[in-house]
C-alpha angles and dihedrals in degrees: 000000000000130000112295118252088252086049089052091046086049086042095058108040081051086059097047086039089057097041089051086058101046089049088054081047090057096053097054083048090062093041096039081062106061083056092048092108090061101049130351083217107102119170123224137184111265101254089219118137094253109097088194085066116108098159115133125216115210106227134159119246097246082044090049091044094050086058096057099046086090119049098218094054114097126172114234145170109262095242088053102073120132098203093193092056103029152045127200112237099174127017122199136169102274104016137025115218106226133192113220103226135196109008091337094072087038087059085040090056099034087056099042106123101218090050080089 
């Protein structure tokens, strides 16, 4: 039995939620690194599904960059996993690195923005 037509709906506004944030991600990146002599800290928004959500997560850049080498990874706070839809792959102290799986990471993939 596949997802209902409501869990697809709440599927897919995840996936735009998450790729909103990672956009806004990509431009403190690009501003983070014109700072970059002062500190190596950048913040940046949490990439989890809840578009209430306006917590920060302090990262590196090369932290921040490792991240984004693989389009299902996202950077969120610990408390914000969605286990249907996601599987740490690294924990630290203030944030998890989790891969989108199933449609989720396809969706992942198909709204990265560097995938143009």
């Amino acid at each position: 039995m596949g997802p209902s037509d409501s869990e697809k709906e709440r599927d897919e506004r995840a996936a735009r939620n998450e790729a909103m944030f990672r956009r806004v991600n990509e431009r403190l990146e690009e501003v983070n690194q014109g700072f970059q002599v002062i500190t190596d800290n950048a913040r940046f928004v949490c990439e989890c599904a809840s578009i209430e959500c306006a917590e920060q997560i302090e990262l590196t850049l090369p932290e921040y960059e490792a991240v984004r080498r693989v389009a299902t990874h996202f950077v969120i706070k610990p408390d914000h996993l969605l286990p249907d839809d996601e599987r740490i792959v690294e924990r630290h102290g203030e944030y998890l690195v989790v891969e989108k799986i199933g449609h989720a990471g396809e969706r992942a993939r198909q709204l990265d923005p560097r995938n143009d």
